[in-house]
C-alpha positions in Angstrom: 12.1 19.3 -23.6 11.7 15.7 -23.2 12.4 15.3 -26.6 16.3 16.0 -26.6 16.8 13.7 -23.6 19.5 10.7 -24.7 21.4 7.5 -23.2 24.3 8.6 -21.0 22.4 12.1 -20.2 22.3 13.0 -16.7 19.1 14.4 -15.5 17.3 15.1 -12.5 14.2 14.1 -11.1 11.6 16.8 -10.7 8.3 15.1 -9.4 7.4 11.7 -7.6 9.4 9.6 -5.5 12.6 10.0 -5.9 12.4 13.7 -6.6 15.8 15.7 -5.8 17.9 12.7 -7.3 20.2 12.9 -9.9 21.1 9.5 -12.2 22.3 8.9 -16.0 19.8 7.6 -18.0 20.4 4.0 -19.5 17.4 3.4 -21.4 14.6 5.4 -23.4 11.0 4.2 -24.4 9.9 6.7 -26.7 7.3 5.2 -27.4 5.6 5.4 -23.7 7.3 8.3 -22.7 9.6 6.8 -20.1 13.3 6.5 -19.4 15.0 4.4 -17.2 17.2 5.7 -15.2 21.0 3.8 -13.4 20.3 2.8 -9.8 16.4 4.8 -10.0 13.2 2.7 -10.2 14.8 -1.1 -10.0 12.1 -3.5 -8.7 12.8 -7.0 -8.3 10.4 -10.0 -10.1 10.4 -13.5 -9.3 10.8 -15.5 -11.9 8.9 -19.1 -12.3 10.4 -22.1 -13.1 10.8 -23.1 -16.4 12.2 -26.1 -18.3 15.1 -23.7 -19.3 16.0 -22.6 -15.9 14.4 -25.4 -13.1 15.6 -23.5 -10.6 13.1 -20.0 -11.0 14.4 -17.3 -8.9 14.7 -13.1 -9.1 15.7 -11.0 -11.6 15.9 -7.0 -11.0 14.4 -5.1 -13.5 14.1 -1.5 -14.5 10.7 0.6 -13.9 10.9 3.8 -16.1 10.0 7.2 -14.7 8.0 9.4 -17.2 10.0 12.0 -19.4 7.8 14.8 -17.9 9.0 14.5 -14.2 13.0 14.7 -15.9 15.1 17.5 -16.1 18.3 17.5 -18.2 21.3 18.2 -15.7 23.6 20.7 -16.8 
């Protein structure tokens, strides 16, 4: 099943944390099995200060949630 899941599908989450929610998905990793789902799994990093940006700070960043705890919403 986890194989016909696309970008702009809506699915459900079926296991972990945020089981019972229901999001569109916005980015696939086929590769490690994940998708990344809109307003699901966003963790904040700080970032260091470089050269290019002296000033560091945060950036929120998307955690994906394994295909296998998804459920296409129909």
């Amino acid at each position: 099943m986890a194989k016909c899941l696309k970008v702009g599908d809506r699915v459900k989450v079926i296991a972990g944390d945020h089981k019972g929610e229901v999001a569109s998905i916005v980015k696939v990793d086929k590769q490690n099995h994940k998708a990344m789902l809109k307003d699901i799994g966003i963790r904040t990093r700080r970032i260091k200060a470089t050269k290019y940006n002296p000033r560091g700070g945060k950036k929120d960043i998307h955690v994906g949630i394994d295909l296998s705890n998804l459920q296409r919403e129909d």
